[in-house]
C-alpha positions as CSV (number, residue, x, y, z in Angstrom):
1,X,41.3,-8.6,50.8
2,X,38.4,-10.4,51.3
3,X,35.2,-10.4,53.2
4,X,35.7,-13.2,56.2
5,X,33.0,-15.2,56.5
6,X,31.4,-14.1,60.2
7,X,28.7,-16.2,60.2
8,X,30.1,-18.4,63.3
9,X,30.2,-15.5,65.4
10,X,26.4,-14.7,64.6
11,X,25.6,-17.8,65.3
12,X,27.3,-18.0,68.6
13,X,25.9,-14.4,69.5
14,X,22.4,-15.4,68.3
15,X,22.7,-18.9,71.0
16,X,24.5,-17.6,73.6
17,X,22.7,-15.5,76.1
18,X,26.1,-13.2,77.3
19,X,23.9,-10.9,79.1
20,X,23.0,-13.9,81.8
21,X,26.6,-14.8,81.7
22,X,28.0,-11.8,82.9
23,X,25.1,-11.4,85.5
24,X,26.2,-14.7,87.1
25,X,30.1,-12.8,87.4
26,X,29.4,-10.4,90.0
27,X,32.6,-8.5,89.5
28,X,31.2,-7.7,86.2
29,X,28.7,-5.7,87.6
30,X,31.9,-3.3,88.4
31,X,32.7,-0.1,86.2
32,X,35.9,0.4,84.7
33,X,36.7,4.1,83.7
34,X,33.2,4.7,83.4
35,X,32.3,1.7,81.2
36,X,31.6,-1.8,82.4
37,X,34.0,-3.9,82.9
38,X,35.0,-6.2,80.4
39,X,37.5,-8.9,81.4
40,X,39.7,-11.2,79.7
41,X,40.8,-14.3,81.9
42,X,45.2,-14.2,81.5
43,X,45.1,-17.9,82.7
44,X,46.7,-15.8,85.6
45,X,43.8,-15.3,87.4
46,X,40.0,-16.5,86.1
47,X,36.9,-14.4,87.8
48,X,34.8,-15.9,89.6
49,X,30.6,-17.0,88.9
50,X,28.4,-16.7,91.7
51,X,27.9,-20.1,92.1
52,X,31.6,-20.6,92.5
53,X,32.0,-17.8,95.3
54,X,28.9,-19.2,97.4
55,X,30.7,-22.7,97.7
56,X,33.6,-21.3,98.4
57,X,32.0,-18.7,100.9
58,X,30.4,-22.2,102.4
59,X,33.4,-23.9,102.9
60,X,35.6,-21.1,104.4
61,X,32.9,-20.7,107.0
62,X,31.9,-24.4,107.7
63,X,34.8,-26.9,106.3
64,X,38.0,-24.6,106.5
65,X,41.0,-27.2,107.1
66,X,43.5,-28.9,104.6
67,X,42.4,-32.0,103.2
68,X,44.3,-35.3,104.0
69,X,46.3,-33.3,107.0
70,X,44.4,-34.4,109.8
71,X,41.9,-36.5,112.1
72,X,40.1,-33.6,113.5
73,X,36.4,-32.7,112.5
74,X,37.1,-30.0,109.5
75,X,39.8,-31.5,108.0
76,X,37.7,-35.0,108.1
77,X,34.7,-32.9,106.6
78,X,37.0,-31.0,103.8
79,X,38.6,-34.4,102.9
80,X,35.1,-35.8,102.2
81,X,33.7,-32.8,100.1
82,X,37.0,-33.0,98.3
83,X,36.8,-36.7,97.5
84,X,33.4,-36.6,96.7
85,X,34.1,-33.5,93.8
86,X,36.5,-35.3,92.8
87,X,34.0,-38.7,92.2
88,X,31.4,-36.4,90.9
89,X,33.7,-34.4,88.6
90,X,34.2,-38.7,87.1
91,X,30.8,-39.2,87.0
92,X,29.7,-36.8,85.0
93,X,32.7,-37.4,82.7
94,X,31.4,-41.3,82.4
95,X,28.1,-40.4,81.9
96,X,28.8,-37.8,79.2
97,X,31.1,-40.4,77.3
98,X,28.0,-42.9,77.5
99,X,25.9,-40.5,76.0
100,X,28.0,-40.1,73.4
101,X,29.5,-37.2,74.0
102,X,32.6,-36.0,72.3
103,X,35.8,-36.1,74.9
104,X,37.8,-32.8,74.9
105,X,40.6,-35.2,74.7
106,X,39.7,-37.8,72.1
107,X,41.2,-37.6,69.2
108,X,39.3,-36.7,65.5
109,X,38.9,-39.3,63.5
């Protein structure tokens, strides 16, 4: 056999700072039979980054309601930050397009 070529993965361990990475998942600070714990997302269930857990920590405390189910004051204020994710979440997508950026779902040509 011969010698794969592992020069991609030195490359991506030489750019990528994996030590940050796993400090932004707090449940990677956890031990696992006396070894941290290393996990691999099963499309099941992904872990969280901290990020991720404070917004959802805000909304479960200030904007708790179902969004498009009601007139009241939370479910008004959920349906907003939803709709406005959701325009952001576009945004970004149109200005990464103008900048030339590659779509994940363009084709190669």
């Amino acid at each position: 056999m011969g010698d794969a070529d592992y020069g991609v993965h030195k490359l991506a361990a030489s750019t990528v700072d994996w030590k940050a990475i796993r400090e932004d998942f707090p449940i990677l600070r956890e031990q696992a039979h006396g070894h941290p714990l290393i996990y691999f997302d099963s499309a099941a269930t992904s872990q969280k980054p901290r990020p991720v857990i404070e917004a959802l920590r805000k909304f479960y405390e200030h904007d708790n309601a179902n969004v498009h189910r009601g007139l009241h004051t939370l479910s008004s204020r959920a349906t907003e930050a939803y709709s406005f994710s959701r325009v952001e979440r576009l945004r970004a997508s149109i200005s990464s397009l103008r900048l030339g950026a590659k779509s994940l779902y363009a084709k190669e040509t």
